[in-house]
Backbone bond lengths (Angstrom), bond angles and torsions (degrees), N, CA, C in turn:
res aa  C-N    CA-C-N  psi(-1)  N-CA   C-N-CA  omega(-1)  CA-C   N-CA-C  phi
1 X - - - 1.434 - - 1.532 111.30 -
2 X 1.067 94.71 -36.02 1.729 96.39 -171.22 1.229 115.35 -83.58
3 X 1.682 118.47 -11.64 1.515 118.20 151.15 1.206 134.42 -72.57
4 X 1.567 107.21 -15.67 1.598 102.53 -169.76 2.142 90.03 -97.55
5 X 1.222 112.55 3.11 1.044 115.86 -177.71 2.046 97.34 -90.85
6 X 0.977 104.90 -52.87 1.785 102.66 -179.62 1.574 108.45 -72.95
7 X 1.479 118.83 -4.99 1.431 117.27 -166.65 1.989 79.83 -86.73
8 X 1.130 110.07 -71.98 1.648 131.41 168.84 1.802 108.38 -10.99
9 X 1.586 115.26 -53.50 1.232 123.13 179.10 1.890 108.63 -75.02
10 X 1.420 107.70 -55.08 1.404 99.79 175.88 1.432 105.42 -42.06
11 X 1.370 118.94 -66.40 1.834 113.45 -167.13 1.290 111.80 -27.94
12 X 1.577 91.86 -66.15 1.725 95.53 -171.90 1.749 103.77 -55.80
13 X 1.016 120.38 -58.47 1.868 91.06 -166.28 1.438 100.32 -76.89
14 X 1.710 124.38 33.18 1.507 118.54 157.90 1.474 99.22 -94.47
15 X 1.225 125.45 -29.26 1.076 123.00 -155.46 1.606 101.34 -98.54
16 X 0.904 112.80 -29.82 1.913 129.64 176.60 1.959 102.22 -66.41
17 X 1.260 122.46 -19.38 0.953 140.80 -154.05 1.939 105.75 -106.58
18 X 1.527 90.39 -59.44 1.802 92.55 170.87 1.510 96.35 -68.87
19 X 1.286 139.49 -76.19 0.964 133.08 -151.93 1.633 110.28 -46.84
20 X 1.404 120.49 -34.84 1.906 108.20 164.89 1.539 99.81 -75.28
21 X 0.904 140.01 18.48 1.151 118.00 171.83 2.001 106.33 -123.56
22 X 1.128 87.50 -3.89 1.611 95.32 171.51 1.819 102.41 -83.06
23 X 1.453 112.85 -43.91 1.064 115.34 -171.87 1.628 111.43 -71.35
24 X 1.226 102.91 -21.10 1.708 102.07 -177.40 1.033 96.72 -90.33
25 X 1.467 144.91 -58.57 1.287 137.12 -165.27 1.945 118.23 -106.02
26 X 1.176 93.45 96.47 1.525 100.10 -154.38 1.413 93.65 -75.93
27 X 1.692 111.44 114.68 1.811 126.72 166.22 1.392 115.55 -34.37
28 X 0.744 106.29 -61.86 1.724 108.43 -175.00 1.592 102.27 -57.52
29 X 1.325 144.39 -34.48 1.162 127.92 175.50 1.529 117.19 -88.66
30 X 1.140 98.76 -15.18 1.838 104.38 176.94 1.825 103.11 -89.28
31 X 1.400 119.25 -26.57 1.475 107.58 164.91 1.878 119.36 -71.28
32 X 1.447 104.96 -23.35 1.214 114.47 -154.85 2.052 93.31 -75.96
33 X 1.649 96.65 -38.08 1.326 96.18 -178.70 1.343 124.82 -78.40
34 X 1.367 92.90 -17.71 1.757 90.83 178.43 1.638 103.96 -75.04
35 X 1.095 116.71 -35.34 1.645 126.45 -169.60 1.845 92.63 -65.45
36 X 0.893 131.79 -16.08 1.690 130.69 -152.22 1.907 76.73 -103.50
37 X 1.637 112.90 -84.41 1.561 111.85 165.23 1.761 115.03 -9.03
38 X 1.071 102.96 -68.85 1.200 90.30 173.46 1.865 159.03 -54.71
39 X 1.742 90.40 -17.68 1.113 139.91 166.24 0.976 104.56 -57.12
40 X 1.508 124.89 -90.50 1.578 146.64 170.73 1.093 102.28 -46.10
41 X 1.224 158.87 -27.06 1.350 143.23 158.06 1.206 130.98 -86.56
42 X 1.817 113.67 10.44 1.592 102.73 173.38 1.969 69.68 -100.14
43 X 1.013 106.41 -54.91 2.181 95.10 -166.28 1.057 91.73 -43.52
44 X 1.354 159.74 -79.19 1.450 137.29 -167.41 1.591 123.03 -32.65
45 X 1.171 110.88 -56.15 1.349 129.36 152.27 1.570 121.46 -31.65
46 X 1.279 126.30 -24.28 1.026 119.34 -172.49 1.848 104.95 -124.14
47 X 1.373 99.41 -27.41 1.504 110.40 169.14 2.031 104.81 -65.60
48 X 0.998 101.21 -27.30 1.444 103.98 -177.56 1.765 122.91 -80.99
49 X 1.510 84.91 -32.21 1.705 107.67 161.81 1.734 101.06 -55.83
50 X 1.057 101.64 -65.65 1.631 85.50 -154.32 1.498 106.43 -104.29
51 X 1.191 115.76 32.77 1.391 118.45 154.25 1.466 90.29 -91.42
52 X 1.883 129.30 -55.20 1.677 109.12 -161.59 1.773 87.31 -64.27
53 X 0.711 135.03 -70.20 1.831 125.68 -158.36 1.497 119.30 -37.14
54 X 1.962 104.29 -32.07 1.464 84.80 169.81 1.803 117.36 -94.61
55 X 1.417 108.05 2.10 1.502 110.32 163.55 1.301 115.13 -70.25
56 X 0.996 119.28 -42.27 1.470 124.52 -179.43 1.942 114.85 -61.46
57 X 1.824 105.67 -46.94 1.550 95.27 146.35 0.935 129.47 -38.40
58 X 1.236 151.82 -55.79 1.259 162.02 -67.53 1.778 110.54 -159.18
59 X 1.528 101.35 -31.09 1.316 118.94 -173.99 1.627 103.19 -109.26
60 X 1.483 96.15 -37.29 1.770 96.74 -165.74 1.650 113.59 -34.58
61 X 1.241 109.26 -155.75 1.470 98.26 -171.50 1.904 86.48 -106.79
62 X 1.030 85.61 157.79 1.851 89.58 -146.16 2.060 85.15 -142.12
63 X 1.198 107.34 -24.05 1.475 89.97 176.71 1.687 104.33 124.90
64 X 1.110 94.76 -24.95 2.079 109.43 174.44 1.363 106.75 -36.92
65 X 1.397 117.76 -69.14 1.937 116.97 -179.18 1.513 93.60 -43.12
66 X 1.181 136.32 -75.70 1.593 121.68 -150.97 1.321 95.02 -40.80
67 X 1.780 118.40 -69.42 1.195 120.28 -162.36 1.418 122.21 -34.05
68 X 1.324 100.35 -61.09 1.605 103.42 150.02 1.274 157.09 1.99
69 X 1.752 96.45 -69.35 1.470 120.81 171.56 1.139 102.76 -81.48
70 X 1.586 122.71 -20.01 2.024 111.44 -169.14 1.585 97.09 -74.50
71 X 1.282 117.88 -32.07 1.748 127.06 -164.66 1.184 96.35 -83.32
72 X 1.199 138.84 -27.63 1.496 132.33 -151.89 1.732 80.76 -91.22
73 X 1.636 108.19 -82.46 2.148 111.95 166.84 1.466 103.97 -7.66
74 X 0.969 96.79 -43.10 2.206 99.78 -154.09 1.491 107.08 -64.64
75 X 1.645 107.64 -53.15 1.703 123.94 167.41 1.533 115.28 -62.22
76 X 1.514 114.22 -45.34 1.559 104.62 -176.45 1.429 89.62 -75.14
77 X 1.596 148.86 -78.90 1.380 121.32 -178.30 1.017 137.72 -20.59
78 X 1.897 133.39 -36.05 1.209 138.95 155.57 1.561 115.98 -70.22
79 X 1.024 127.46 -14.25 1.523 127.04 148.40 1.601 119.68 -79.37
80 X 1.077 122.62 -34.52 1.503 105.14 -163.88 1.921 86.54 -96.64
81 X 1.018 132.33 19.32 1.523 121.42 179.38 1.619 70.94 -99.04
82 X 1.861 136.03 -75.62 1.034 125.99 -164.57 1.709 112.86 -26.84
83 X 1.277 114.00 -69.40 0.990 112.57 -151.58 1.483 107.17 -87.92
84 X 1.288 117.09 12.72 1.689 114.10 166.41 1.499 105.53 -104.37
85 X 1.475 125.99 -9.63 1.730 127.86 155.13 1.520 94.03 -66.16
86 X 1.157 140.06 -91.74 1.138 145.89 -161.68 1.566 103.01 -31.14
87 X 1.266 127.45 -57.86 1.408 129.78 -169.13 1.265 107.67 -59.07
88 X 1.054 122.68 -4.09 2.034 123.64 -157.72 1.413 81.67 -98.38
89 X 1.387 140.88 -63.15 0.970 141.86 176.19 1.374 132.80 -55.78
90 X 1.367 117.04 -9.59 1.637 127.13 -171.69 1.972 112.93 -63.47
91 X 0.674 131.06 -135.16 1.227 128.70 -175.22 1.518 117.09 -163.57
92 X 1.290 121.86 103.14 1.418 114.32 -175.38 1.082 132.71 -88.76
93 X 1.739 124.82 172.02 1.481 130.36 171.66 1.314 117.48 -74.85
94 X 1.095 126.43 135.77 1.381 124.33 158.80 1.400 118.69 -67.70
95 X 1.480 101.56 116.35 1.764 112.98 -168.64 1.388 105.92 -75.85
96 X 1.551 104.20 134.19 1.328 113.69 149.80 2.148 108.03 110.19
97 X 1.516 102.74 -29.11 1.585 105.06 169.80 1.244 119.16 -95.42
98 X 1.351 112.27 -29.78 1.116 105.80 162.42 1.355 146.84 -58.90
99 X 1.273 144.79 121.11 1.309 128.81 -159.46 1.564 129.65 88.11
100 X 1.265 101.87 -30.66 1.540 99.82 -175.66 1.306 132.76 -60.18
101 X 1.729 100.18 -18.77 1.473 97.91 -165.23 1.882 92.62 -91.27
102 X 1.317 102.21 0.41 1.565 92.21 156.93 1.218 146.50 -119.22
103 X 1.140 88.94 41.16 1.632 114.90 -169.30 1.726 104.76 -113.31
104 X 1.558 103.97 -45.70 1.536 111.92 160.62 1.533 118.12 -36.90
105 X 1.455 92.03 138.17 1.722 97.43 -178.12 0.833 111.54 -84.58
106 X 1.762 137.72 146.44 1.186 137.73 -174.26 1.403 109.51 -94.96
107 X 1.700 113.95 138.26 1.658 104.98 176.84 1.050 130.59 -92.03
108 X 1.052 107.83 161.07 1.690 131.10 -164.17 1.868 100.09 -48.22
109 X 1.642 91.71 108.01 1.629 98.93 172.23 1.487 96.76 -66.24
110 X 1.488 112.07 166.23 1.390 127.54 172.43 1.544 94.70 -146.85
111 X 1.754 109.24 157.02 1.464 133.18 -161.94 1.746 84.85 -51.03
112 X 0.853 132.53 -32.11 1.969 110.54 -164.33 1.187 87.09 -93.92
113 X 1.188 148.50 -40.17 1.858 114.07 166.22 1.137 129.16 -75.70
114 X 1.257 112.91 -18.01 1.475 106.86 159.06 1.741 120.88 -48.54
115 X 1.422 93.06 -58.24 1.694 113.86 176.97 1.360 113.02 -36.93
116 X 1.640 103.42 -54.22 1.362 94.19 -176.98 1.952 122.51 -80.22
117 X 1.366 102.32 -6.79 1.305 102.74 -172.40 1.630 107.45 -84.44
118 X 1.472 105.23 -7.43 1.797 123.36 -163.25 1.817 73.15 -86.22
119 X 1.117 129.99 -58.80 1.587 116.14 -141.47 1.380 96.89 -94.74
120 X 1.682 135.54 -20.97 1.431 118.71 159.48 1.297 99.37 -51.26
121 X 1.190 154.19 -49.24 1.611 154.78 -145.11 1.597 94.55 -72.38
122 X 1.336 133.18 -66.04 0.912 146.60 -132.17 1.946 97.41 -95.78
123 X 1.320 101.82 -23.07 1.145 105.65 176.20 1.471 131.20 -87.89
């Protein structure tokens, strides 16, 4: 009994409780604003749409890489003309003596050249 008696008292100061809070925060203006919120956030929503759609124009491939590659061609062609004048003039090796005698395989040391190469060292 004495619970359905404190259950009885909570209500009422639940109900003593919404009702100041009905009076402070008047429903009809707190629905009215959410309905307005909602407004402004589908137009945001849609302003946001077609700002990404016209970024996405905007970025797509639009032709930029070629352009790109023609400027990039354009500089290495104006370099390799430089540096194929310059090369005409460079100065070459004489093919074929050079190097060879180190290219030859060396023969098979044996213990008496070793020996003797131990006592030039040591000497």
């Amino acid at each position: 009994m004495k619970s359905n008696v404190k259950m009885a008292q909570a209500m009422g100061t639940t109900t003593k409780v919404m009702q100041g809070m009905n009076a402070a925060m008047n429903p009809q203006q707190v629905a009215k604003t959410m309905q307005e919120f909602e407004r402004q956030n589908a137009r945001m929503e849609m302003s946001e749409e077609m700002i990404n759609d016209t970024l996405d124009e905007i970025l797509e491939d639009s032709g930029d890489e070629e352009e790109q590659d023609q400027i990039v061609q354009q500089v290495l062609d104006e370099i390799g003309i430089e540096v194929s004048g310059k090369m005409a003039t460079a100065p070459t090796a004489h093919r074929g003596a050079l190097g060879e005698a180190s290219k030859a395989k060396p023969a098979a040391a044996t213990d008496d050249d070793i020996e003797k190469l131990l006592a030039q060292l040591k000497s």
